[in-house]
N, CA, C and O atoms as a GROMACS GRO file, in nm:
protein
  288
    1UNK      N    1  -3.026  -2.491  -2.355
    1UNK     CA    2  -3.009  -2.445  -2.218
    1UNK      C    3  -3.117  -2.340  -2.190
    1UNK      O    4  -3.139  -2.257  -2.279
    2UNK      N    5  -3.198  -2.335  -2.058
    2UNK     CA    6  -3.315  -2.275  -2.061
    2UNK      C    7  -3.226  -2.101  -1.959
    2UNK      O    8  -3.117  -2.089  -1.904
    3UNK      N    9  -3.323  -2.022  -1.974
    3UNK     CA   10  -3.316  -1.856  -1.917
    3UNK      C   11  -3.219  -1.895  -1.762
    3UNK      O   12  -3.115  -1.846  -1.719
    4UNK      N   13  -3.297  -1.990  -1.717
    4UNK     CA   14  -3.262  -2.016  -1.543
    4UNK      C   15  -3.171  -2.058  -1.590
    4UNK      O   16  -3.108  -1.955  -1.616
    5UNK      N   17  -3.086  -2.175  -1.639
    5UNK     CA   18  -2.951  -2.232  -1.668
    5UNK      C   19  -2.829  -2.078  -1.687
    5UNK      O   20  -2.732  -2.034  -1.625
    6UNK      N   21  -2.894  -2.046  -1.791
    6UNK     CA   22  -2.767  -1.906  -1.814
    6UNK      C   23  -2.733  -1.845  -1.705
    6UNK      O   24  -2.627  -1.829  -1.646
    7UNK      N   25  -2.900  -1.796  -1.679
    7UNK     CA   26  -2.877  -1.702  -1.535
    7UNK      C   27  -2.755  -1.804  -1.438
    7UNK      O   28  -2.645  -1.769  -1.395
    8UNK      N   29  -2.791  -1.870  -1.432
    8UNK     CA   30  -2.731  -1.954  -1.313
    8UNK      C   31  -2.611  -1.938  -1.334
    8UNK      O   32  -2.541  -1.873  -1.256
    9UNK      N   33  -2.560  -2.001  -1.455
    9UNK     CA   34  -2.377  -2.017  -1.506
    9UNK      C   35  -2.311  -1.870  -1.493
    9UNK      O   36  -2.196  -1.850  -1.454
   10UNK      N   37  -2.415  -1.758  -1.536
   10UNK     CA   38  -2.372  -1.619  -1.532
   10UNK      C   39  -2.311  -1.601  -1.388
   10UNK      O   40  -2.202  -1.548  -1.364
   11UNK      N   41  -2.413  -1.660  -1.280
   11UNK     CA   42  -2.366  -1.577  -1.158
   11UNK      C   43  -2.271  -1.676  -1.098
   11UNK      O   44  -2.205  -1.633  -1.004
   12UNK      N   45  -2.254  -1.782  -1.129
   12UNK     CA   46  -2.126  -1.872  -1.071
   12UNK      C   47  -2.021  -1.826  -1.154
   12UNK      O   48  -1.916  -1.880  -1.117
   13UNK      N   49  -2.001  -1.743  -1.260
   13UNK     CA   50  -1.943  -1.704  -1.346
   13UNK      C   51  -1.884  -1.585  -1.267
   13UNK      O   52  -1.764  -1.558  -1.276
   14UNK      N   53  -1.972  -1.510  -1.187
   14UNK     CA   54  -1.917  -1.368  -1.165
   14UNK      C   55  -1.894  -1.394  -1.001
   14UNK      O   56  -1.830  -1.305  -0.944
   15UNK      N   57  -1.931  -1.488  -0.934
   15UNK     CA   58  -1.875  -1.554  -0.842
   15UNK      C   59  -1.765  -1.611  -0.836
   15UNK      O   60  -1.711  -1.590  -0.728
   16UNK      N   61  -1.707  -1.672  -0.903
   16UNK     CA   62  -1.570  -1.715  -0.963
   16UNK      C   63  -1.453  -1.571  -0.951
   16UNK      O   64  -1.341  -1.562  -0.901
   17UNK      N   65  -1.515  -1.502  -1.000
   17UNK     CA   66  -1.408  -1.381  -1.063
   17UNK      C   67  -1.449  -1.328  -0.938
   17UNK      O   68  -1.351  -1.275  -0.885
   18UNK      N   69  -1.548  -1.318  -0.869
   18UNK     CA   70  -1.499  -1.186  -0.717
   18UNK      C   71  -1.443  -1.312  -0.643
   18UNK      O   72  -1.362  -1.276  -0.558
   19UNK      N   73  -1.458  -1.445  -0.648
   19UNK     CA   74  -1.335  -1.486  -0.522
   19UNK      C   75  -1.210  -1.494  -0.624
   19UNK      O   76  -1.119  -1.522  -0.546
   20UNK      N   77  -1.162  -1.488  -0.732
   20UNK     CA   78  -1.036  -1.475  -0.726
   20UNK      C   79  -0.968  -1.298  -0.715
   20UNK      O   80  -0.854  -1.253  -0.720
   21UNK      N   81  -1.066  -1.252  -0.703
   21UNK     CA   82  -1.010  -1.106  -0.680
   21UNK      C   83  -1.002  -1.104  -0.538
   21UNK      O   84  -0.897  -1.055  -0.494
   22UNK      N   85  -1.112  -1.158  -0.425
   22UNK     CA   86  -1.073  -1.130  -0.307
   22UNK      C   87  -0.959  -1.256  -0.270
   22UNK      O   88  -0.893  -1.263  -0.166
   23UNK      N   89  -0.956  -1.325  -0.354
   23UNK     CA   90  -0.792  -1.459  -0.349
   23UNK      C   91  -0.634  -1.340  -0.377
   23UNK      O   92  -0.537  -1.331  -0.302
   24UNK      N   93  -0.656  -1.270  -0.499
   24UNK     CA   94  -0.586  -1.186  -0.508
   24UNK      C   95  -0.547  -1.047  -0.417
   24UNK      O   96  -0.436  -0.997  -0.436
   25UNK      N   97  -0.640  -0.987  -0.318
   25UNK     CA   98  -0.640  -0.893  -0.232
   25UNK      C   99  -0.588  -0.991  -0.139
   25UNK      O  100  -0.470  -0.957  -0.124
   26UNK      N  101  -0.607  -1.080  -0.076
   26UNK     CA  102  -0.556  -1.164   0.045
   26UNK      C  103  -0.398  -1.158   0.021
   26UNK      O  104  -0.321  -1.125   0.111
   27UNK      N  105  -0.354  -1.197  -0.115
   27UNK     CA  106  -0.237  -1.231  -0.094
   27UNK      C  107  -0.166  -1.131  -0.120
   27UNK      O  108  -0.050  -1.161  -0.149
   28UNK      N  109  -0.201  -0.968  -0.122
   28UNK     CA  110  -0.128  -0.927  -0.109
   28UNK      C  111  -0.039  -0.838  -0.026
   28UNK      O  112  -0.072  -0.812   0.090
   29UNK      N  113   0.084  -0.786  -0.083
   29UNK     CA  114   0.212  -0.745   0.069
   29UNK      C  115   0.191  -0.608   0.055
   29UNK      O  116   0.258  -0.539  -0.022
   30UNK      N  117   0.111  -0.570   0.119
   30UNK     CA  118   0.077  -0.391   0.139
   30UNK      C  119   0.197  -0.292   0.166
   30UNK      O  120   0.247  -0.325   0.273
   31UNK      N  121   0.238  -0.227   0.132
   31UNK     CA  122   0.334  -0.112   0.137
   31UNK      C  123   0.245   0.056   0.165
   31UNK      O  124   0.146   0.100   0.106
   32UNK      N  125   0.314   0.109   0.262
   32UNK     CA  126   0.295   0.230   0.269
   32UNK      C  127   0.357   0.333   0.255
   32UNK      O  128   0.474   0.322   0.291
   33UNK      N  129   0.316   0.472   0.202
   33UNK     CA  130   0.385   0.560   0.194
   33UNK      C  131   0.361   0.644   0.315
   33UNK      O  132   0.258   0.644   0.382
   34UNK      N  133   0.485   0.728   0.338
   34UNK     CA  134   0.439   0.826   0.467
   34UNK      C  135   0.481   0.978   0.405
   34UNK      O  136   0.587   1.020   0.360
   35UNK      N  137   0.379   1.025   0.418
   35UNK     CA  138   0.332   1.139   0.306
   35UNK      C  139   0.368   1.259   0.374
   35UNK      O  140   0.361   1.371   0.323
   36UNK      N  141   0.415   1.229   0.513
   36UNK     CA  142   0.445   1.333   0.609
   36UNK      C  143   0.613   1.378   0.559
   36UNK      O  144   0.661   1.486   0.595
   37UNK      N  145   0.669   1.307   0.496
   37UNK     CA  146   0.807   1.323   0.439
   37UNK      C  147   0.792   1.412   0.314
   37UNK      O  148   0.886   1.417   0.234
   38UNK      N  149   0.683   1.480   0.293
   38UNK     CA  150   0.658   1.561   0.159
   38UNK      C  151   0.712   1.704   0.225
   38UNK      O  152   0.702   1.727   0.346
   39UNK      N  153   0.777   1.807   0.117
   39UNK     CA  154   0.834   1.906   0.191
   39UNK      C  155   0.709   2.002   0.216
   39UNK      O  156   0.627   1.991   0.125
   40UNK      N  157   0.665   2.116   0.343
   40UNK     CA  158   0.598   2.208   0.314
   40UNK      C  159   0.622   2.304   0.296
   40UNK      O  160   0.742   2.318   0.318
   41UNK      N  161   0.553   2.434   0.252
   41UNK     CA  162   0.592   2.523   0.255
   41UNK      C  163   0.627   2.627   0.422
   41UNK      O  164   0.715   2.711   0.443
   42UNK      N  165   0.536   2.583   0.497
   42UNK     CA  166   0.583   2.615   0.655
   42UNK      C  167   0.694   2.564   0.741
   42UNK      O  168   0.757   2.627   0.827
   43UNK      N  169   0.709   2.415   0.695
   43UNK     CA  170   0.846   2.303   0.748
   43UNK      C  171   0.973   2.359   0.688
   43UNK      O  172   1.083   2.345   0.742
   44UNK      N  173   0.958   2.409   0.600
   44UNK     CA  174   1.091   2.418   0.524
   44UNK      C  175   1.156   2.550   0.551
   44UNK      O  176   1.244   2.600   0.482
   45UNK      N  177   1.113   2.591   0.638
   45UNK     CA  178   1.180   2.723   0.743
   45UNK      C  179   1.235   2.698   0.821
   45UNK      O  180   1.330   2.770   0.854
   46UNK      N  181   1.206   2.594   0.883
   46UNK     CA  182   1.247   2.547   1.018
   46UNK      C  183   1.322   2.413   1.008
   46UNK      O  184   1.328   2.352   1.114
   47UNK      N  185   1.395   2.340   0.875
   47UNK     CA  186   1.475   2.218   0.881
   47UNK      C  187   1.444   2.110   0.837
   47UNK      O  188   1.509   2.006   0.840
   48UNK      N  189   1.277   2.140   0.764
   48UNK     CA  190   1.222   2.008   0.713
   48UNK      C  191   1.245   2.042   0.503
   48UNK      O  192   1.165   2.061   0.411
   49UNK      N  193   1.369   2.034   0.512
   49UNK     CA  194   1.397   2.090   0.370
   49UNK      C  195   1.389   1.970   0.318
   49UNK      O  196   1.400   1.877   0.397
   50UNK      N  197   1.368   1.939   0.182
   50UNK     CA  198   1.407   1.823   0.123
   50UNK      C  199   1.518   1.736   0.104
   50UNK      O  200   1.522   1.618   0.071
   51UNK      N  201   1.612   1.824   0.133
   51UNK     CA  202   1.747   1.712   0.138
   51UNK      C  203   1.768   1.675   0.312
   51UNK      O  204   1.847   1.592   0.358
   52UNK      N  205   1.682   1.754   0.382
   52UNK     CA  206   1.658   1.690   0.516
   52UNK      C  207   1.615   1.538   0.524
   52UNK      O  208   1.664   1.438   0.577
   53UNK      N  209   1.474   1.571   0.429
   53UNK     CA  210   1.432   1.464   0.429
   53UNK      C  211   1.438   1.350   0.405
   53UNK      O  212   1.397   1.252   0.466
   54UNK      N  213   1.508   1.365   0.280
   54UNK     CA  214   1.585   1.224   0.216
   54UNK      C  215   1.664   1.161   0.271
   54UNK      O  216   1.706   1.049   0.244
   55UNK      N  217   1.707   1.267   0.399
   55UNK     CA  218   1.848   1.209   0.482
   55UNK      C  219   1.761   1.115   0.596
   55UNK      O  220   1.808   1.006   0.630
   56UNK      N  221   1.657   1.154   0.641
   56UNK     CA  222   1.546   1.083   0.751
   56UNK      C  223   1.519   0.969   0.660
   56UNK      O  224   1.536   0.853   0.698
   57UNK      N  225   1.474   1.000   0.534
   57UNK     CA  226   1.416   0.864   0.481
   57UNK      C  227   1.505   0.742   0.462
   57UNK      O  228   1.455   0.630   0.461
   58UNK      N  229   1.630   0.761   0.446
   58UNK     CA  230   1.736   0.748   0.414
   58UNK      C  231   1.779   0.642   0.551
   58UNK      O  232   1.814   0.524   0.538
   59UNK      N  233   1.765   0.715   0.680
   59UNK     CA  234   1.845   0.629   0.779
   59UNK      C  235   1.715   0.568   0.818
   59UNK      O  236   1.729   0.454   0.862
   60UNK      N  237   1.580   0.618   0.812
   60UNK     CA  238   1.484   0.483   0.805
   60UNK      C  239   1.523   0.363   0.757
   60UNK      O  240   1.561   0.267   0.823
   61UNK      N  241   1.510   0.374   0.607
   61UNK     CA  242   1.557   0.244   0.563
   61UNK      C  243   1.671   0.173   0.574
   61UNK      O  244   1.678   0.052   0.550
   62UNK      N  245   1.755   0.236   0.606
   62UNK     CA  246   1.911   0.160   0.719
   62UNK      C  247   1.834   0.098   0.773
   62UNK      O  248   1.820  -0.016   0.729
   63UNK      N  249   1.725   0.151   0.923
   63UNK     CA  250   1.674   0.070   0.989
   63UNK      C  251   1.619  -0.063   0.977
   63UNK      O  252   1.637  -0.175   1.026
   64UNK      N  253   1.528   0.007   0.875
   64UNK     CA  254   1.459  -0.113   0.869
   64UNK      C  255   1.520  -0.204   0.771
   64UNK      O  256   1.443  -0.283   0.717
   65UNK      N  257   1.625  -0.206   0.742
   65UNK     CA  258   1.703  -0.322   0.678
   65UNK      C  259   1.787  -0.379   0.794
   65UNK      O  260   1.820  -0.497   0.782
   66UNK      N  261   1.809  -0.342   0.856
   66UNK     CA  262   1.907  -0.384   0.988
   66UNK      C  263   1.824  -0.407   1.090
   66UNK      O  264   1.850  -0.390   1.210
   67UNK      N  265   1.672  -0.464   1.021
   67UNK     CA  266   1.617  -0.512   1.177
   67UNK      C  267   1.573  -0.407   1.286
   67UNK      O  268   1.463  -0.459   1.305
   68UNK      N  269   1.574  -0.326   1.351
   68UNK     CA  270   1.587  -0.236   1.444
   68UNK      C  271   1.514  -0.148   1.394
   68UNK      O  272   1.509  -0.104   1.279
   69UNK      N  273   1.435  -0.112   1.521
   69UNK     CA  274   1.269  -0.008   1.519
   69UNK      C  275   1.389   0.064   1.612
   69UNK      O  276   1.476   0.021   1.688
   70UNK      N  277   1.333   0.238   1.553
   70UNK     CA  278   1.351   0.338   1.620
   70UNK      C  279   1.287   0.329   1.717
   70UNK      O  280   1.184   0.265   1.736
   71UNK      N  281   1.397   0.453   1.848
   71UNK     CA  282   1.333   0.441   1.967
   71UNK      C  283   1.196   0.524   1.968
   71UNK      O  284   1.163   0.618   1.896
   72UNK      N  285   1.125   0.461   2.075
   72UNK     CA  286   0.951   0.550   2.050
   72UNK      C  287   0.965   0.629   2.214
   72UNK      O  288   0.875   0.703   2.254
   0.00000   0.00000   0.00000
């Protein structure tokens, strides 16, 4: 097999592997965190305590298991 052959197989080789990585990014189910539910030290004077929060995060996911977007 001559220099150009390798080369060649090399880069269909590494062509292969970035489309199954961008095959793998396509299929996947993105999740987010909302980082705004972290306690601060300024929030937590005023009601954004941590067991506040868990209670917000808490009837979020009621929601969003029961279908139903909070009102905006």
């Amino acid at each position: 097999m001559s220099t150009i052959d390798n080369t060649l197989s090399n880069a269909h080789a590494i062509l292969a592997g970035a489309q199954d990585k961008i095959d793998q990014l396509r299929n996947i189910n993105p999740f987010f965190i909302d980082l705004s539910l972290r306690e601060n030290p300024v929030g937590a004077r005023v009601g954004q305590t941590l067991p506040d929060q868990l209670m917000a995060l808490y009837q979020r996911a009621q929601r969003s298991l029961a279908g139903t977007q909070p009102p905006t």
